[in-house]
VEXDREN-656161 format. One record per residue (C-alpha): y, x, z. Coordinates in steps of 0.001 Angstrom, whole numbers, plus 500000, padded with zeros to 6 digits. Layout:
// VEXDREN-656161
YXZ...
// end
This chain:
// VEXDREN-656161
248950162740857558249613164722854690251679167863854595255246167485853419257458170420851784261408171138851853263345173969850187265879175546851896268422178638850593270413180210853492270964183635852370268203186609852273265263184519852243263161187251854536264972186276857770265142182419856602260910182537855925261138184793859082262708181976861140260817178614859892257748180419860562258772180327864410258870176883864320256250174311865725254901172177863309255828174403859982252408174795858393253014177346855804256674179506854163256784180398850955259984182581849847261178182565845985263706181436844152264684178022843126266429175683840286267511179159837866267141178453833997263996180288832778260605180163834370258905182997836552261878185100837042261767188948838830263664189704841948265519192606839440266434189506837182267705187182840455269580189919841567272047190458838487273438186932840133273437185412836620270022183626836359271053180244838624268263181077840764268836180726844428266805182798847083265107179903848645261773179512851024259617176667850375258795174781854131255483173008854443255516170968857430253528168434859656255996165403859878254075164009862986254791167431864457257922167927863283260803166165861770263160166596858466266046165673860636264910168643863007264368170791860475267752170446858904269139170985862373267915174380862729268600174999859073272139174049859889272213176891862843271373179406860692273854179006857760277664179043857811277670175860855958281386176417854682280650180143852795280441179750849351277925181929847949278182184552851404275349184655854226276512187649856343276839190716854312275000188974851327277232188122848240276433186392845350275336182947843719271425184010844485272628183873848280274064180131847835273193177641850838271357175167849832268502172433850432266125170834847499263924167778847833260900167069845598260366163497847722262841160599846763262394159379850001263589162305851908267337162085850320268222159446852977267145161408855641269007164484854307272434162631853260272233161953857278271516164871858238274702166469856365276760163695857034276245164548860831277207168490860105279988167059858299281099165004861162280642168378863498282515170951861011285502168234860617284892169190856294282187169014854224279428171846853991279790173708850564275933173563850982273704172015847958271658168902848125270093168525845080266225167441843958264359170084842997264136171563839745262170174727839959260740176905842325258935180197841794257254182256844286258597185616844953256658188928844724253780189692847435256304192654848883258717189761849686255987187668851352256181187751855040258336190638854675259684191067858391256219190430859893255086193505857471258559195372858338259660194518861834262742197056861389263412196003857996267217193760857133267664190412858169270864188913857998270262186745861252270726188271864929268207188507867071269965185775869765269163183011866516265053184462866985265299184604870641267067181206870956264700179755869021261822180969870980263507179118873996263918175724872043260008175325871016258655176464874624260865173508875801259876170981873024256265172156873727256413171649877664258615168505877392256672166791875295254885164207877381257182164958880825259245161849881312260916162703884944264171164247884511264154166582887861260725167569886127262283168427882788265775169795884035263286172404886766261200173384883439263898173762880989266134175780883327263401177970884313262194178856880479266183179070879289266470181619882286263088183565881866263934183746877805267374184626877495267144186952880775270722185019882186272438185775885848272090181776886399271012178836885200270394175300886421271456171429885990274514169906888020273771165891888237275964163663888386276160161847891581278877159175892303281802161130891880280749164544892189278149166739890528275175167901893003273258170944892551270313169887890401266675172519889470268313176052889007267104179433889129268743182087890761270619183227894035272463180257896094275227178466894285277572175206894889276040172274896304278845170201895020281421170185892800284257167289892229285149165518888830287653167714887294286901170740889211285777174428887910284564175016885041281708172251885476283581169693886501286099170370883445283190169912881321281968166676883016285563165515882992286174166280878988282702165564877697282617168888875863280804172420875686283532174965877413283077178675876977284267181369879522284551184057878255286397185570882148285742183588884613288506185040886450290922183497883833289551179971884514292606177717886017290743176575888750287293178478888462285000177546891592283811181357892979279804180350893571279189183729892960281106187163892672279017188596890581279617186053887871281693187165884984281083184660882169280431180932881964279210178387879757278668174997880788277248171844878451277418168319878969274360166539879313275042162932877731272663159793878058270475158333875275272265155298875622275651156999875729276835154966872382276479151830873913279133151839876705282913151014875739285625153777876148289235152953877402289752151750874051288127150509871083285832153839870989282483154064872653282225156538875333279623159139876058277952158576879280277220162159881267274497162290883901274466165506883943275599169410883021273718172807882323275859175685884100274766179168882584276463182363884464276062185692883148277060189306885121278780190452881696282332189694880312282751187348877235278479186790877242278923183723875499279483182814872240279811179461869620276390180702868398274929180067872467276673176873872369274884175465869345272033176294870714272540174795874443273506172136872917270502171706870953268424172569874061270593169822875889269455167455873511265762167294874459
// end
């Protein structure tokens, strides 16, 4: 199959190129600027902010390796989707969000794909979706520009690069694993080894209790009851909960005194939008939860959330 190509602005387009390049299935990244109002512009003219060019990095990709849905995902992570012309410390109209199709056939895909970050922010991103007007290549010295300058700016921490990391290794070694002890052992183990956390491991649901599932390291709960700790809380309310003190937690379950922080996140079935709810709604069936524990106050974050989450999903 052919390769296909998407344009994405999210700010500085070094630590956007940076980031697509890190992911599995992106064949080439091409940073420049896109839909402005003259042809071949300079980065000196882009930067007086009055061209209509947007810093932008062209995404050739390998749709039987990776998908545009996924790929607007992790676009998605790395934006604030509701800062209008602001990415971090960046200001301007060059630094707009956006993401530019040259397909017809992709805009369906796309309209999803915002509709569902709509649905998550509660608004609607300020980000562009527009075809593709234009789209100029910047200058060699912006090609590649963090490989060339590892110290050099980048508007995105080094949790979004690290994080990332952690999500191919487990699309890579998931790939053709279909036993879920199998995956939950794997995925716990790389989430551990890569983000270098106190614990982590799975809690399945059993009955009415959650059993200790594949972790890695020291001894922990064997069980914990619906409604109980901070896991159970989590099973109980379907939802991601961050601790930042564990010693606040109403309730917190003391596996571990060494523990500090705490985030746990749901693990929902694929067929969790079939089941009815106690009303009309559908509810979300969980078999299971990640528990993360780290030795350090307030470890965790919205930004590690997104991410588990995204993990979770696999």
């Amino acid at each position: 199959m052919e390769s296909k190509q998407i344009y994405f602005a999210g700010g500085c387009f070094w630590g956007v190129e940076h980031f697509f390049k890190g992911v599995t299935g992106v064949t080439s990244t091409t940073p420049g600027y896109a839909n402005g109002h003259f042809a071949n512009p300079t980065y000196e003219q882009v930067y007086k902010d009055d061209t209509g060019f947007a810093e932008t990095v062209r995404v050739e990709y390998n749709p039987e390796a990776v998908s545009l849905t996924l790929l607007c995902r992790l676009f998605f992570m790395i934006i604030d989707p509701l800062s209008l012309n602001k990415q971090g410390e960046d200001c301007g109209t060059r630094y707009r969000t956006g993401v530019y199709y040259s397909a017809e056939d992709d805009l369906p895909v796309l309209q999803a794909a915002f509709a569902a970050e709509a649905d998550r922010l509660g608004a609607d991103p300020v980000t562009e979706l527009l075809p593709l007007q234009c789209f100029y290549g910047a200058e060699e010295y912006h090609q590649d520009y963090l490989d060339k300058n590892p110290g050099g700016y980048c508007h995105l921490s080094l949790k979004t690069f690290s994080y990332l990391k952690v999500f191919e290794k487990v699309r890579l070694y998931l790939a053709e694993e279909t036993y879920p002890i199998a995956r939950m052992a794997e995925t716990a183990a790389i989430i551990h080894e890569g983000m270098h956390f106190f614990w982590t491991g799975f809690y399945r649901v059993y009955n009415d209790q959650l059993v200790l599932g594949p972790f890695q390291g020291p001894p922990a709960c064997l069980r914990i009851a619906y409604g109980r700790g901070v896991c159970g809380t989590a099973w109980k309310e379907g939802r991601t909960i961050v601790v930042p003190d564990v010693e606040q937690f109403s309730g917190h379950i003391a596996c571990s005194s060494a523990s500090r922080s705490e985030i746990v996140v749901p693990v929902f079935a694929k067929d969790s939008d079939s089941g009815p709810g106690n009303g009309s709604a559908p509810t979300r069936r969980i078999t299971a939860v990640l528990d993360i524990d780290s030795d350090r106050l307030a470890a965790f974050d919205t930004e590690d959330a997104r991410w588990l989450e995204l993990i979770v999903d696999l």
